[in-house]
ROMITOR-842589 format. One record per atom (N, C-alpha, C, O): z, y, x negated. Coordinates in steps of 0.001 Angstrom, whole numbers, plus 500000, padded with zeros to 6 digits. Example, Ala and Ser with C-alpha at 12.3 -4.5 7.8 and 13.67 -1.06 7.14 Angstrom:
BEGIN
507800494310486810/507800495500487700/507800496700486800/508465496681485764/507080497750487150/507140498940486330/507870500030487100/508039501138486591/
***
This chain:
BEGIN
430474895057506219/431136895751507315/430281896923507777/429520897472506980/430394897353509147/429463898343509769/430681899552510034/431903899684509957/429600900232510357/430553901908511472/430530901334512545/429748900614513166/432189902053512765/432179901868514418/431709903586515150/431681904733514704/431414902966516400/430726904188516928/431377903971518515/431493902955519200/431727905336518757/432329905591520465/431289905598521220/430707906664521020/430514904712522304/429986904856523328/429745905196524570/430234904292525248/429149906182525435/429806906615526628/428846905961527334/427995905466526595/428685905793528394/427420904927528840/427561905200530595/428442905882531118/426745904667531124/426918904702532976/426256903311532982/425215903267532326/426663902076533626/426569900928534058/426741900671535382/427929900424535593/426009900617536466/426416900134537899/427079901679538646/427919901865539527/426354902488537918/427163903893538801/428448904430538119/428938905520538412/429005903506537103/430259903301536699/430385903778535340/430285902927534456/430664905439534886/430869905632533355/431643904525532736/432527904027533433/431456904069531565/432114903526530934/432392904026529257/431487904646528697/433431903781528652/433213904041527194/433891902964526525/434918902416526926/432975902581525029/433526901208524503/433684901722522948/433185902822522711/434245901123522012/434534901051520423/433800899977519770/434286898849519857/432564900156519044/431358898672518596/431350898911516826/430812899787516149/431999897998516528/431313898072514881/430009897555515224/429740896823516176/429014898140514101/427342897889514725/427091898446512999/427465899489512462/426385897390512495/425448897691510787/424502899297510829/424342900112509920/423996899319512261/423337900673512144/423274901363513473/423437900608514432/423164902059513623/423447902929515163/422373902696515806/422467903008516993/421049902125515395/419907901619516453/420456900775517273/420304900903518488/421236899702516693/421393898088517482/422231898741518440/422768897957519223/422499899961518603/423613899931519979/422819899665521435/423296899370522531/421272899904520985/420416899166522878/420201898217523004/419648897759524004/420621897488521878/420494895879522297/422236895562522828/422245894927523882/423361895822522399/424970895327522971/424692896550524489/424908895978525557/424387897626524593/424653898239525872/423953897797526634/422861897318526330/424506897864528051/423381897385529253/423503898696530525/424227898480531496/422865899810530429/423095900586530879/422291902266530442/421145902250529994/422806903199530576/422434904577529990/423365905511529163/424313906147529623/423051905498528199/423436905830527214/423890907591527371/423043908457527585/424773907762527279/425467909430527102/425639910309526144/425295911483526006/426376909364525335/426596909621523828/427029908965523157/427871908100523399/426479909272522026/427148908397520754/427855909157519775/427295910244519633/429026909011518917/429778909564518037/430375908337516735/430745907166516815/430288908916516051/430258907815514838/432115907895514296/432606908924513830/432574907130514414/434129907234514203/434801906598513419/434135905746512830/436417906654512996/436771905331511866/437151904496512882/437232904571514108/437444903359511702/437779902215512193/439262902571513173/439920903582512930/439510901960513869/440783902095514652/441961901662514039/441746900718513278/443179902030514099/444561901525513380/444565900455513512/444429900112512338/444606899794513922/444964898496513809/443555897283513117/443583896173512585/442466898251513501/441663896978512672/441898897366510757/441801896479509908/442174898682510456/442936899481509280/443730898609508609/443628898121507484/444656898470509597/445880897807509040/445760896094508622/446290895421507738/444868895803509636/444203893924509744/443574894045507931/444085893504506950/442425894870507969/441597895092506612/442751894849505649/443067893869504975/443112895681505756/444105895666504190/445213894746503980/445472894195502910/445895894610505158/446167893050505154/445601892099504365/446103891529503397/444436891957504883/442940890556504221/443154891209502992/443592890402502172/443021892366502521/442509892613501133/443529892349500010/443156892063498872/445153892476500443/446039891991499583/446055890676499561/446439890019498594/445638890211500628/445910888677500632/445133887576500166/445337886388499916/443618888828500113/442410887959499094/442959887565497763/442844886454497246/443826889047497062/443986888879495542/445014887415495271/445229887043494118/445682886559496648/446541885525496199/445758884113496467/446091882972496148/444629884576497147/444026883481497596/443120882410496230/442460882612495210/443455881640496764/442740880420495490/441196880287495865/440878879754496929/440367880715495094/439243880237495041/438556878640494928/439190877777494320/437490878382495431/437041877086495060/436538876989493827/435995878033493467/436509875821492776/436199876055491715/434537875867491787/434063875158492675/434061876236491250/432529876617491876/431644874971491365/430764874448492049/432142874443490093/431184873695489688/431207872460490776/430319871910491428/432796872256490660/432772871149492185/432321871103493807/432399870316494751/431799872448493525/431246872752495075/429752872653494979/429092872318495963/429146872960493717/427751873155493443/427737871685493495/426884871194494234/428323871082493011/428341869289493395/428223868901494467/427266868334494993/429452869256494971/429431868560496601/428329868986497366/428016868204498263/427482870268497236/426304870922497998/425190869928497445/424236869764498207/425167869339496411/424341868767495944/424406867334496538/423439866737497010/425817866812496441/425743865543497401/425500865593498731/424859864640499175/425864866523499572/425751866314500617/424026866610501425/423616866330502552/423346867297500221/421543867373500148/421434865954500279/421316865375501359/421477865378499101/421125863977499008/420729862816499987/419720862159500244/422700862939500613/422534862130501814/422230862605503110/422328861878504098/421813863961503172/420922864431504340/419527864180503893/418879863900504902/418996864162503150/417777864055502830/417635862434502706/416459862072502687/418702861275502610/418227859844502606/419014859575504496/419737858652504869/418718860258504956/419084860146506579/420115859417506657/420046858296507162/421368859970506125/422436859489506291/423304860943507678/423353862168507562/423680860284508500/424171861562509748/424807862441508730/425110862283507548/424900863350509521/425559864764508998/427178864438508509/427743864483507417/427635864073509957/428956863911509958/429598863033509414/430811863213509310/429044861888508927/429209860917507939/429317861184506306/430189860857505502/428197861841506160/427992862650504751/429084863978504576/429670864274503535/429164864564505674/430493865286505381/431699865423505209/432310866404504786/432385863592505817/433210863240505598/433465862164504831/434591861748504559/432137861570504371/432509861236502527/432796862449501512/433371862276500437/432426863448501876/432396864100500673/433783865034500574/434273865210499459/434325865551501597/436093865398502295/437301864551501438/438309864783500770/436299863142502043/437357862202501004/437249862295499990/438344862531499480/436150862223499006/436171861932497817/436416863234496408/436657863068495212/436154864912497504/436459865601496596/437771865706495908/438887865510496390/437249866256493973/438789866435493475/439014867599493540/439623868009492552/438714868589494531/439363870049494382/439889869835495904/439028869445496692/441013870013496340/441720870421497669/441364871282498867/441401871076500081/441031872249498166/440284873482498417/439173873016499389/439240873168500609/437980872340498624/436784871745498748/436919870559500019/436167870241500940/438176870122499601/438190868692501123/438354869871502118/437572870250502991/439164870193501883/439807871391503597/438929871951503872/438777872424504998/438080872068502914/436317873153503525/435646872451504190/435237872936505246/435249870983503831/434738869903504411/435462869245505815/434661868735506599/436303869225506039/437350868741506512/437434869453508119/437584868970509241/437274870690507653/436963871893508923/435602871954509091/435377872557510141/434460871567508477/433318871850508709/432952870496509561/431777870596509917/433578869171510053/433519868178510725/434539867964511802/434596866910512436/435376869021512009/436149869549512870/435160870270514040/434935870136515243/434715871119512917/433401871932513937/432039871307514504/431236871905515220/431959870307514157/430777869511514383/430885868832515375/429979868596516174/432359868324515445/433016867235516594/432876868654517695/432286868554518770/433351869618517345/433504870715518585/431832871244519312/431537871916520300/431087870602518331/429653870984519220/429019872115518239/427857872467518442/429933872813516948/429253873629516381/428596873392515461/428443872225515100/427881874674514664/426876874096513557/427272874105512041/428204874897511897/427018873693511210/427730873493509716/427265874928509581/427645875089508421/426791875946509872/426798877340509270/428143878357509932/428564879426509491/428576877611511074/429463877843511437/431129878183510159/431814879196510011/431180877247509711/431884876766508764/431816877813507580/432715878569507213/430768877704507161/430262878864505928/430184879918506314/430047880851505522/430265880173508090/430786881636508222/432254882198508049/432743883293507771/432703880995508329/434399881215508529/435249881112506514/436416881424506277/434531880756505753/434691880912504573/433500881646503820/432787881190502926/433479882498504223/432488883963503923/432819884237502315/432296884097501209/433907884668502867/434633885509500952/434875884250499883/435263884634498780/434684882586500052/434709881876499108/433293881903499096/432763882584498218/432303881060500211/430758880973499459/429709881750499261/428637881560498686/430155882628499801/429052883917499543/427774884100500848/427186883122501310/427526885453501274/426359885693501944/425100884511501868/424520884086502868/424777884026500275/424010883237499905/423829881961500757/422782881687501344/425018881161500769/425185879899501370/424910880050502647/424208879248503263/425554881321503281/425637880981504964/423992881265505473/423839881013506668/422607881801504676/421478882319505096/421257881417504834/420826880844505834/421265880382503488/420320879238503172/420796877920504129/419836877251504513/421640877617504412/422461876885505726/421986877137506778/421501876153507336/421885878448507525/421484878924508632/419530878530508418/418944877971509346/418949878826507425/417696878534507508/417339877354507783/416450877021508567/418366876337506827/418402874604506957/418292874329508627/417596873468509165/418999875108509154/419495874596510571/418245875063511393/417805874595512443/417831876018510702/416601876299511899/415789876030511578/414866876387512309/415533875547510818/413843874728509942/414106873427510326/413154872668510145/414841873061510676/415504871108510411/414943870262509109/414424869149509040/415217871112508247/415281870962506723/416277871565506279/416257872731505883/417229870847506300/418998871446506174/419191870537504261/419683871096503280/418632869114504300/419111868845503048/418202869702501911/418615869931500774/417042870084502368/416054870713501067/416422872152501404/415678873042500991/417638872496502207/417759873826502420/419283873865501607/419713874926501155/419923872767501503/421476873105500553/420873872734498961/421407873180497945/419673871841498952/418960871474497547/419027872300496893/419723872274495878/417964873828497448/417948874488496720/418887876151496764/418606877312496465/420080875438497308/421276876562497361/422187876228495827/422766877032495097/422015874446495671/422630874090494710/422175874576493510/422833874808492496/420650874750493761/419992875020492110/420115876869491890/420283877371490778/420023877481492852/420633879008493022/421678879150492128/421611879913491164/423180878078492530/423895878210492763/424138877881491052/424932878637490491/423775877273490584/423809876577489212/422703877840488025/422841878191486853/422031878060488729/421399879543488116/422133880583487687/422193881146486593/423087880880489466/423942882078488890/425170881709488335/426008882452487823/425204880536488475/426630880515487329/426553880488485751/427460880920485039/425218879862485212/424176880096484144/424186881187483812/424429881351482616/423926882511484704/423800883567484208/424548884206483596/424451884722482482/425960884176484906/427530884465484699/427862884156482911/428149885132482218/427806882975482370/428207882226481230/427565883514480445/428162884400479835/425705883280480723/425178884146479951/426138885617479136/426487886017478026/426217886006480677/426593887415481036/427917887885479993/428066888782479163/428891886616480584/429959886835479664/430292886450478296/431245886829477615/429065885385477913/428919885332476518/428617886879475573/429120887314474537/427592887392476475/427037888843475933/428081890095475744/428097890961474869/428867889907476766/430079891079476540/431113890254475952/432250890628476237/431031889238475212/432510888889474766/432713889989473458/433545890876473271/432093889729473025/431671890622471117/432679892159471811/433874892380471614/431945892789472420/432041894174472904/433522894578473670/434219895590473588/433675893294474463/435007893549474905/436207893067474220/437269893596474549/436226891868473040/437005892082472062/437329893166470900/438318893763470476/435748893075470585/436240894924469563/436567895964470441/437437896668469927/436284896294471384/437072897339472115/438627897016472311/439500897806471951/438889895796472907/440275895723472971/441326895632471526/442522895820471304/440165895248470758/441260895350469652/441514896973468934/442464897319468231/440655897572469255/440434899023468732/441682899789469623/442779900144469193/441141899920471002/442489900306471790/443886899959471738/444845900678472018/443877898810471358/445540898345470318/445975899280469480/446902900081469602/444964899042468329/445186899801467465/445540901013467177/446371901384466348/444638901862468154/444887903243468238/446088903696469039/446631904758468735/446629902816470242/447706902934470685/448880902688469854/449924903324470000/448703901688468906/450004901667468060/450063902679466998/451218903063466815/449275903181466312/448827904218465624/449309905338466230/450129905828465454/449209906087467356/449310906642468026/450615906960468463/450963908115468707/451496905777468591/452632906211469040/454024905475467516/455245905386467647/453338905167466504/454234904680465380/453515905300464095/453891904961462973/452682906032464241/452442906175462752/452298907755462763/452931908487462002/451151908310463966/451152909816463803/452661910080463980/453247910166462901/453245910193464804/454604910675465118/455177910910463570/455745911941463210/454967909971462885/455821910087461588/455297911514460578/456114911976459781/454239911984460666/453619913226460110/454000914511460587/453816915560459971/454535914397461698/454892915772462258/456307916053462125/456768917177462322/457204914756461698/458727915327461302/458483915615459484/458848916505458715/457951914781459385/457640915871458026/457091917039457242/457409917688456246/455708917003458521/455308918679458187/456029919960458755/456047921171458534/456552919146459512/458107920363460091/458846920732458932/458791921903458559/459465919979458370/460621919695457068/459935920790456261/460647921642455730/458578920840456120/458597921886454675/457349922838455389/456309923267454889/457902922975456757/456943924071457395/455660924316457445/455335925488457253/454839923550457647/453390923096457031/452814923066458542/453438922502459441/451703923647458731/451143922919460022/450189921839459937/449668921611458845/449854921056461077/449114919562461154/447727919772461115/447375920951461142/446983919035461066/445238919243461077/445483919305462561/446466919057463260/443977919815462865/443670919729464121/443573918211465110/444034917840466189/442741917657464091/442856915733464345/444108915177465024/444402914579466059/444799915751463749/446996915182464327/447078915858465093/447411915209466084/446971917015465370/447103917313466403/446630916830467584/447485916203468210/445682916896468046/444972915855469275/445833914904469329/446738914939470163/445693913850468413/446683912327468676/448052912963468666/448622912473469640/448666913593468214/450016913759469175/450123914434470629/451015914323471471/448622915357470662/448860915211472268/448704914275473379/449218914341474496/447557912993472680/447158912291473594/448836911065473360/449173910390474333/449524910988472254/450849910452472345/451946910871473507/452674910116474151/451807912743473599/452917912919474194/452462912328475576/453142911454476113/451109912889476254/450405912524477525/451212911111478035/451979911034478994/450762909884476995/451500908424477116/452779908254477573/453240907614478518/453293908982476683/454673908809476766/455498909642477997/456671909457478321/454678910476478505/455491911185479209/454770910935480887/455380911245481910/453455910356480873/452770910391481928/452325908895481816/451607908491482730/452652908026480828/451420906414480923/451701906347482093/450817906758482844/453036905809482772/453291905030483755/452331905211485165/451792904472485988/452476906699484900/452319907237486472/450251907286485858/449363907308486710/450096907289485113/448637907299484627/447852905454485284/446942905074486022/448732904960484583/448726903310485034/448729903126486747/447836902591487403/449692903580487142/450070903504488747/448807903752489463/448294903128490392/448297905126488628/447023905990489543/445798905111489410/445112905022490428/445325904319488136/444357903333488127/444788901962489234/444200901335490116/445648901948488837/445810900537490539/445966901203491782/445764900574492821/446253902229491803/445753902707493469/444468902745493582/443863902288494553/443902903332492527/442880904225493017/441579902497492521/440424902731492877/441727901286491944/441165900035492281/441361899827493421/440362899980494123/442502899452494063/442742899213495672/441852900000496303/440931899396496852/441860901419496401/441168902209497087/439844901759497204/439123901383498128/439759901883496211/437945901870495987/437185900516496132/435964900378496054/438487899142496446/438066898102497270/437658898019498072/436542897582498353/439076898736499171/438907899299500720/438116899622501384/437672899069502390/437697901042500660/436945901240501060/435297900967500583/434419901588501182/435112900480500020/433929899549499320/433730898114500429/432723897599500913/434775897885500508/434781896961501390/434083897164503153/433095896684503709/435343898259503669/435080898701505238/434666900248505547/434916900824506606/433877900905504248/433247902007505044/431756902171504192/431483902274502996/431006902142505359/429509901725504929/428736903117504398/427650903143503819/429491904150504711/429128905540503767/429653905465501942/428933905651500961/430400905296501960/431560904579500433/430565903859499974/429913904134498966/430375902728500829/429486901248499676/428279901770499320/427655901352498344/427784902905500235/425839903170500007/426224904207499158/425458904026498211/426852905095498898/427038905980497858/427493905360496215/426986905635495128/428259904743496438/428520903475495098/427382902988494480/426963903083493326/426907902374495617/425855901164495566/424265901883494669/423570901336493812/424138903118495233/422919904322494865/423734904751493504/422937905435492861/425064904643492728/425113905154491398/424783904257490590/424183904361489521/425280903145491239/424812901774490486/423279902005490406/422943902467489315/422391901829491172/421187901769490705/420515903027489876/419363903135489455/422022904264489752/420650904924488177/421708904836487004/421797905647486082/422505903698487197/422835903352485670/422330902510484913/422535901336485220/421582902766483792/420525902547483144/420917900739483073/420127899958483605/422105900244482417/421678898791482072/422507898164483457/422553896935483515/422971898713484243/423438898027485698/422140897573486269/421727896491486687/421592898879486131/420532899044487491/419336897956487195/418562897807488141/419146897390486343/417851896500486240/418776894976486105/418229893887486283/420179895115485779/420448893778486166/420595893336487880/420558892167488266/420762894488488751/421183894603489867/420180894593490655/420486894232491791/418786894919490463/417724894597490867/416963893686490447/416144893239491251/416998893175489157/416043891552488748/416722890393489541/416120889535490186/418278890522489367/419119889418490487/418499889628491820/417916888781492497/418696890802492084/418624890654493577/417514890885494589/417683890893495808/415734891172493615/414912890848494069/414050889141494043/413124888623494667/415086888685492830/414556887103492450/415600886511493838/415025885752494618/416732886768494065/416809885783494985/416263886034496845/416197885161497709/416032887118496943/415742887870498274/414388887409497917/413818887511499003/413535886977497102/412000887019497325/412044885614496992/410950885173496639/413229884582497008/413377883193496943/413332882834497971/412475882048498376/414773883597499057/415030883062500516/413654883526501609/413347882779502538/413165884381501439/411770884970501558/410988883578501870/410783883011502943/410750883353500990/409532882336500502/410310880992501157/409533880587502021/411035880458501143/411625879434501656/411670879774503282/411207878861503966/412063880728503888/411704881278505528/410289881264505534/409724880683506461/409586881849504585/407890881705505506/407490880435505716/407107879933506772/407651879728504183/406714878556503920/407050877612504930/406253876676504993/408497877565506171/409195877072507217/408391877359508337/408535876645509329/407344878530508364/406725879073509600/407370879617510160/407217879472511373/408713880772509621/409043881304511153/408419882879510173/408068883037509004/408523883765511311/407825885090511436/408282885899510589/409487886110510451/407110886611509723/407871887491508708/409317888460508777/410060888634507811/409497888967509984/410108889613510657/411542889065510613/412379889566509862/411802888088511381/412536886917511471/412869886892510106/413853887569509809/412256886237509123/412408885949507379/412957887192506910/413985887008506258/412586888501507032/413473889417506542/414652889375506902/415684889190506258/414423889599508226/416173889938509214/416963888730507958/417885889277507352/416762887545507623/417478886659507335/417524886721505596/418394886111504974/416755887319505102/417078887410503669/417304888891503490/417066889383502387/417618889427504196/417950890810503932/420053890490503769/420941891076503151/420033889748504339/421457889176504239/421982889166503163/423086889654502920/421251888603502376/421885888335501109/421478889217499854/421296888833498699/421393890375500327/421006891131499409/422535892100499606/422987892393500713/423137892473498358/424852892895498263/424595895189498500/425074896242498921/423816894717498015/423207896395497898/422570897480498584/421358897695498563/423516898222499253/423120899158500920/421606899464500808/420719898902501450/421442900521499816/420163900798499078/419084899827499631/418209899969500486/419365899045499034/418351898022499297/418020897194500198/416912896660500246/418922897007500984/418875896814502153/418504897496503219/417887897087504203/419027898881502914/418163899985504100/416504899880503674/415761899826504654/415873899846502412/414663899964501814/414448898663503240/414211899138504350/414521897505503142/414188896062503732/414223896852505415/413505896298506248/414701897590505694/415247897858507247/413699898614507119/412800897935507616/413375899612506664/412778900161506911/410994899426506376/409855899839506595/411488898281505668/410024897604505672/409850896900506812/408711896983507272/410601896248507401/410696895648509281/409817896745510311/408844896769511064/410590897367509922/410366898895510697/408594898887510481/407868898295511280/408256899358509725/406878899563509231/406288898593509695/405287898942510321/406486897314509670/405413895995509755/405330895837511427/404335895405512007/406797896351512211/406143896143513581/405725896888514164/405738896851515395/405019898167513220/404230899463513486/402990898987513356/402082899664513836/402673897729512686/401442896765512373/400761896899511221/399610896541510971/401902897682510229/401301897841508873/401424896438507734/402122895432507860/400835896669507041/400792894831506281/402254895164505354/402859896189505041/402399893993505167/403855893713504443/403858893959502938/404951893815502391/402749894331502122/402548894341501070/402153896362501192/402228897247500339/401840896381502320/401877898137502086/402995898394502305/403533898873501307/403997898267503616/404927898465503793/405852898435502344/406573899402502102/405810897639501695/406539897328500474/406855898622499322/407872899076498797/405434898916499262/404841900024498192/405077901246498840/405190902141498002/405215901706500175/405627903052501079/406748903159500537/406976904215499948/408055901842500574/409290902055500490/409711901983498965/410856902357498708/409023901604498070/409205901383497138/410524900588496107/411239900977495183/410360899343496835/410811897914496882/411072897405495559/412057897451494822/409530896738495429/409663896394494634/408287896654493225/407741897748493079/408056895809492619/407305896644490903/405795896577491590/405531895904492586/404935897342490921/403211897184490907/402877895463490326/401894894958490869/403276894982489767/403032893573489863/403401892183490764/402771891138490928/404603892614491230/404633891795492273/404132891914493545/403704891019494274/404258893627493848/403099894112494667/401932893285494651/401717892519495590/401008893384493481/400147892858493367/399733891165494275/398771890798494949/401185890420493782/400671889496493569/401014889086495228/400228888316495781/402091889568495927/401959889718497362/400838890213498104/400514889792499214/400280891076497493/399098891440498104/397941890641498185/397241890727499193/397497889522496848/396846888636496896/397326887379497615/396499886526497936/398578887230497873/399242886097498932/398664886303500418/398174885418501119/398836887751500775/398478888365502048/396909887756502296/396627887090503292/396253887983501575/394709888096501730/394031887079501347/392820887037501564/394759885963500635/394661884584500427/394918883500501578/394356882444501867/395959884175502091/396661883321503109/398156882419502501/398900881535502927/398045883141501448/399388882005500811/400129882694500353/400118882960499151/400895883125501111/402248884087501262/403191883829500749/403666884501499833/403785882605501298/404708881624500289/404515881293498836/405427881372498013/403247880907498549/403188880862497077/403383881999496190/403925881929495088/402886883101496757/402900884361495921/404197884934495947/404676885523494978/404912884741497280/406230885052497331/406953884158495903/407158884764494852/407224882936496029/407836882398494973/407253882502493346/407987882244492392/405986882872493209/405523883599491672/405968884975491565/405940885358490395/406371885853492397/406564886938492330/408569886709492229/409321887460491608/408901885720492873/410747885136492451/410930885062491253/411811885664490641/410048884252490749/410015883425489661/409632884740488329/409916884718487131/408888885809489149/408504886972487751/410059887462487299/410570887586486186/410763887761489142/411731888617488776/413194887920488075/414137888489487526/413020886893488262/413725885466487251/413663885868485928/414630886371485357/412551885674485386/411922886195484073/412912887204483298/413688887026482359/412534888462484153/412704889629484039/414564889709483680/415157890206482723/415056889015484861/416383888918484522/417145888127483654/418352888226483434/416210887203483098/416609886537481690/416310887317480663/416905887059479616/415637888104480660/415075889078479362/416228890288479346/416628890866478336/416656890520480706/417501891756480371/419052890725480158/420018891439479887/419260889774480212/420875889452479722/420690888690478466/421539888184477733/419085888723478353/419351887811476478/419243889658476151/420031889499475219/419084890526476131/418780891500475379/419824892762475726/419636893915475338/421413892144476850/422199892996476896/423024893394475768/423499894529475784/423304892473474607/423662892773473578/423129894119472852/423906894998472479/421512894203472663/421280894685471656/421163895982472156/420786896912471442/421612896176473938/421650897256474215/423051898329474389/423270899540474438/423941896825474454/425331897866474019/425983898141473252/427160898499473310/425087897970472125/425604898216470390/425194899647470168/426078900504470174/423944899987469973/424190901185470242/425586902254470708/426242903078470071/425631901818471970/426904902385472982/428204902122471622/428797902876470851/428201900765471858/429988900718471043/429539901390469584/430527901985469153/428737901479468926/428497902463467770/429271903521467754/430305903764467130/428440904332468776/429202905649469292/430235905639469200/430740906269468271/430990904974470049/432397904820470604/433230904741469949/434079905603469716/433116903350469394/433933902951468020/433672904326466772/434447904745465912/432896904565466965/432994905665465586/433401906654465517/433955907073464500/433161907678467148/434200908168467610/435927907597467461/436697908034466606/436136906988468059/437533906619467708/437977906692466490/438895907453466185/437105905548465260/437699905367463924/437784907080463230/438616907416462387/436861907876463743/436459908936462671/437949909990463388/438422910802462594/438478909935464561/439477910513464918/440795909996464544/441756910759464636/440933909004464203/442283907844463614/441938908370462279/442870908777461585/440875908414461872/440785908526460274/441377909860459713/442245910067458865/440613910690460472/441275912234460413/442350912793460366/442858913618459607/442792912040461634/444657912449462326/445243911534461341/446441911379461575/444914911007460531/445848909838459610/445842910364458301/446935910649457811/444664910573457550/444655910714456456/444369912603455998/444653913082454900/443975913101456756/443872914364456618/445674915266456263/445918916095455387/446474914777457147/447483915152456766/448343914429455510/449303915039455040/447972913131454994/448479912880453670/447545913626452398/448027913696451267/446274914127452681/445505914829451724/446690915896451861/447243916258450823/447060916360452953/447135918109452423/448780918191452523/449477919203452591/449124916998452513/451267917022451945/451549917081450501/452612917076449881/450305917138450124/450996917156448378/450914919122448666/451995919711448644/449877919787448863/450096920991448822/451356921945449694/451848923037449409/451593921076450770/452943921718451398/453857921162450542/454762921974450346/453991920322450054/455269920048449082/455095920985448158/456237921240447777/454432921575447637/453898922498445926/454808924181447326/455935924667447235/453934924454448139/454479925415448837/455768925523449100/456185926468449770/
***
């Protein structure tokens, strides 16, 4: 989602003023046709407000496609574009024969649109929030290369990558997010059934509590007297931070920039998302269309403002007539080795190849950091967990050490 911005303009003698969502306040001389007065950067209007959040409750009921049957069907429907079977034929075998519902009705409308004269990226625009930015650039490239089946080919093998990873991903935090959840049990039941029981007895023979019990009966009373409204404030304040994550492009680039200096986010968030941006890259050149062009179109699929403004401003640079491998290193993109190896693509003439060895590094890179996310959040739960146990231990047993002496008192 972009800012909208108030326009005042003179057209034909004739002030005019209009309301434009626009990704960046340059593109407003390409939609105006006229002279420009002023510009003012504004919110969204009530009613597109009210539309947003609408969509956003209505995402959380919406059924997803199940992904493996779609990475299928993308895969069949390569096949029989690539053995010159028509489009519209292949799209409506694959309609009939899917077993997800979901998946026919996707198909189903995407040969709806075909009969209407439009293009199958059409389709993958209009189901955005099921297939992802990903699909609709590698589709859209298919269509303009007229290599559409070796253009869903290798959306399927993407597509089967990141779900690979996903598995990875959540194999690695299972360990971490079970001992945490079982710890937070614990201490909550502890917390509200066992300390409680120490303080009617050190009352009884006038004794005061450790400091430890103490804490856990304050963080008890807190619960008990505030969980609810504590609970309430975490689901607003998720909604919120959807919202606006979602429809205000100051919100997402401020997010988006904490993410990248958190130490084990930030290198999963950049090995993903320079391996696939320097994939779709390489698949736009090796097609022959213009570097320029190839950015505008893999800059798409990159989720991360940050990084995307970095890409805006490498465009920027290259039609100043600077080379694409300096431009890179000005903005500081991406590593001194892939640098490198773009730079020898440049001056080789084989752009494409170096582009996809330099995919393929940052591939690497991102298998090394999710086989090795484990051994980096042990450390962390060390801490944590030991913190916790050594405060349960305290507030628990510190006051049965010292009840034999208030009983003697």
């Amino acid at each position: 989602m972009g800012q909208y911005y108030k326009i005042t303009y003179i057209s034909k003698g004739k002030k005019h003023t209009v309301i434009k969502e626009l990704s960046d306040s340059k593109n407003i001389f390409r939609f105006i046709d006229g002279k420009i007065i002023s510009v003012v950067e504004i919110d969204a209007p009530l009613e597109i407000k009210i539309a947003r959040l609408k969509n956003m409750v209505l995402s959380f009921f919406q059924k997803s496609f199940d992904v493996d049957e779609f990475v299928s069907a993308i895969k069949q429907l390569a096949t029989l574009i690539q053995a010159q079977i028509p489009i519209k034929e292949a799209i409506e075998n694959i309609a009939e024969n899917s077993a997800d519902p979901l998946i026919s009705e996707f198909f189903k409308d995407a040969l709806n649109a075909i009969d209407s004269g439009l293009n199958l990226s059409s389709t993958f625009e209009k189901y955005k929030s099921q297939v992802g930015i990903l699909a609709i650039a590698m589709v859209k490239l298919g269509e303009k290369t007229g290599r559409l089946g070796e253009s869903l080919e290798t959306l399927a093998e993407i597509y089967e990558e990141i779900e690979e990873n996903k598995r990875r991903f959540k194999k690695a935090m299972r360990y971490p997010m079970m001992t945490m959840t079982a710890l937070a049990v614990a201490f909550t039941i502890l917390i509200y059934f066992v300390v409680p029981q120490f303080e009617s007895v050190f009352k009884r023979f006038g004794a005061n509590l450790p400091l430890p019990t103490q804490i856990l009966l304050g963080l008890e009373s807190i619960l008990k007297s505030f969980g609810i409204f504590i609970l309430l404030a975490i689901v607003v304040l998720f909604f919120l931070h959807r919202y606006y994550y979602d429809h205000s492009y100051k919100y997402r680039y401020k997010v988006d920039k904490i993410l990248l200096q958190m130490p084990i986010f930030s290198d999963i968030i950049l090995q993903s998302s320079f391996y696939k941006f320097l994939l779709v890259l390489k698949e736009l050149t090796a097609a022959g269309i213009s570097l320029v062009d190839s950015l505008d179109i893999a800059q798409e699929i990159l989720e991360n403002e940050v990084l995307k403004e970095k890409v805006e401003q490498v465009k920027i640079n290259i039609s100043k007539g600077k080379a694409f491998s300096t431009s890179l290193k000005e903005v500081g993109l991406l590593d001194n080795i892939a640098l490198q190896m773009i730079m020898a693509g440049e001056e080789s003439g084989s752009l494409d190849v170096m582009l996809e060895n330099a995919s393929g590094y940052y591939k690497s890179l991102f298998d090394r950091v999710i086989d090795g996310l484990s051994a980096k959040i042990e450390p962390i739960m060390v801490v944590v967990i030991g913190g916790f146990v050594l405060l349960l231990a305290l507030g628990i047993f510190l006051p049965m050490w010292n009840l034999a002496s208030a009983v003697k008192i």
